[in-house]
N, C-alpha and C positions, 0 to 999 in steps of 0.2 A: 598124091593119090589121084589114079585116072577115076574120072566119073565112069566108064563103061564098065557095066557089070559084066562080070565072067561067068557066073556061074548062075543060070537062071530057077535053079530050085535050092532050099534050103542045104546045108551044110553043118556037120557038128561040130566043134568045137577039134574035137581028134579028128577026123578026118579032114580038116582043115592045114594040122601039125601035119598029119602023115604026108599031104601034098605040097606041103610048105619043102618038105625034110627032101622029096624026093623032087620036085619042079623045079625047071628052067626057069618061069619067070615066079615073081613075088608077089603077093597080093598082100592087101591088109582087108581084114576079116571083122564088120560088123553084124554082131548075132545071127549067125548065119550066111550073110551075103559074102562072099569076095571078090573085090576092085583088085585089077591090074594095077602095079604101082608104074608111075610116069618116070620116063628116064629122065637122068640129071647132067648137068651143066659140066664141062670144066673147073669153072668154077664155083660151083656146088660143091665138088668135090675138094677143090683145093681147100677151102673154107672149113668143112668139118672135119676135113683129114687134118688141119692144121689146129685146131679146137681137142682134138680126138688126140694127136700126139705132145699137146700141151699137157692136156690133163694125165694122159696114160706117164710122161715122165714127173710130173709131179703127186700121184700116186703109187708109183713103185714101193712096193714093200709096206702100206698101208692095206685095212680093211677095205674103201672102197676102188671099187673099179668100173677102170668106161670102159665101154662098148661103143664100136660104129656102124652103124649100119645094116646089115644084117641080125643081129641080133630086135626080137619082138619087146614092147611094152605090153601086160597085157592090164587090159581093166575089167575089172567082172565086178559088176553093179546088178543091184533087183532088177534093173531093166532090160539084161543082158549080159552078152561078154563079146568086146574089142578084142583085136590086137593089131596095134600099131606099129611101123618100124619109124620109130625116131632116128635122126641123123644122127646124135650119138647122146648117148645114156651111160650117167652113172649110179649105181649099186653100191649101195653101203651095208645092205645086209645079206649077209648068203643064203640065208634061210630060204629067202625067197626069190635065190635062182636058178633057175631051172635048165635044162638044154639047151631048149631054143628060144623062150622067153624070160623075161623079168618081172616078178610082179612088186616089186616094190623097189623102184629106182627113185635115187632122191631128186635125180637133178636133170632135163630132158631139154636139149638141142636139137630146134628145124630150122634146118636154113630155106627161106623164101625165096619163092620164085612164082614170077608171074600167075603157075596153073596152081601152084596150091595155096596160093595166098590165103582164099575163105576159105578152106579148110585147117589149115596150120594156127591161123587166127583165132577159127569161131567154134567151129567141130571138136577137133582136137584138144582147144586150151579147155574147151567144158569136160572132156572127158577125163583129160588127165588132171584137171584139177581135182576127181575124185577118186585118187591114189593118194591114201593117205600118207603113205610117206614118203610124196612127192616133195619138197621145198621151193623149185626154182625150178621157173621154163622160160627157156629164154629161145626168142627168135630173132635171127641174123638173117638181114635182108641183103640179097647176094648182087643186088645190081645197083647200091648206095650204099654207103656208111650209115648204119641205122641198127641199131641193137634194142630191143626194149626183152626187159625182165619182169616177170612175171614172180612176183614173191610170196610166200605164204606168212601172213601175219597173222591181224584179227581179221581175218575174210584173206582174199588177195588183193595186194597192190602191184599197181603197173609202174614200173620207171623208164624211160624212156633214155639213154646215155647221150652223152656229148659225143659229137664225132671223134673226137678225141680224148676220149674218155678211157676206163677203165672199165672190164668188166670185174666186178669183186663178187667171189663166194664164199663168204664169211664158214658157212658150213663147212667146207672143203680145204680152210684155209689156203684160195687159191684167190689169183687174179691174173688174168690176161688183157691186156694191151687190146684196144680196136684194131694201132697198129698191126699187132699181130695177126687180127684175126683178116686182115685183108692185108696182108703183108705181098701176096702173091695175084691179087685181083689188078685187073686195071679197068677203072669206068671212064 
């Protein structure tokens, strides 16, 4: 997410939607304000496109489903209402999806990159760890082998993977390879 505000007076929550549905560029939208989102990488994209088409063939014909990219997280806490575009989100209840958002995704993929590092890290993992039926965030660091997951247990625990590790989501009954996920990167 770019730090430069766009939009320098308040914003509703729907008129937010309507500009989302019909604008060139993307913004993610806390309580009102909206950030221009910061363009990505090659390999950004190769990274979540390859996460994104892991998971979409190993949930074909199950209840849940990923999304990449475009598609919103949204959080609406007493404090407020977010909405984030995670690099790719999966949804395991329908109930709560919507057109353009999702408010109950179980499982949320950012891939890191120098400008949103404290945000992906610190902003983001506080928000979305207040989506209940979040599970699992995990963030893939796009310029190193470095994967850490984000679990929901009794509070949340961090694990941090081997480079050569596995990623496992016991929920999803899935697991992808780091290989894989940097299958196409070169550092």
């Amino acid at each position: 997410m770019n730090a430069l505000l766009e939009s320098p007076r308040w914003t509703s929550p729907g008129e937010y939607l309507e500009t989302e549905e019909t604008g060139d560029i993307r913004h993610e939208y806390l309580d009102g304000d909206l950030y221009a989102m910061a363009d990505t990488t090659a390999d950004h994209n190769r990274i979540a496109g390859d996460i994104f088409a892991a998971l979409h063939s190993h949930l074909r014909g199950k209840t849940c489903e990923p999304f990449i990219n475009d598609m919103k997280a949204r959080i609406a806490v007493p404090a407020g209402e977010w909405f984030y575009y995670p690099d790719v989100m999966v949804n395991c209840d329908p109930a709560g999806q919507q057109k353009m958002f999702c408010d109950t995704p179980s499982v949320i993929f950012e891939v890191l990159s120098p400008s949103t590092r404290r945000i992906d890290l610190y902003e983001k993992l506080l928000a979305y760890q207040s989506i209940a039926a979040l599970h699992t965030y995990v963030i893939v660091v796009q310029d190193r082998r470095e994967v850490s997951v984000f679990r929901r247990s009794f509070g949340w625990v961090k694990e941090t993977l081997p480079a050569e590790g596995t990623l496992g989501i016991p929920e999803l009954d899935f697991s992808l390879p780091l290989d894989a996920i940097y299958a196409r990167v070169s550092f």
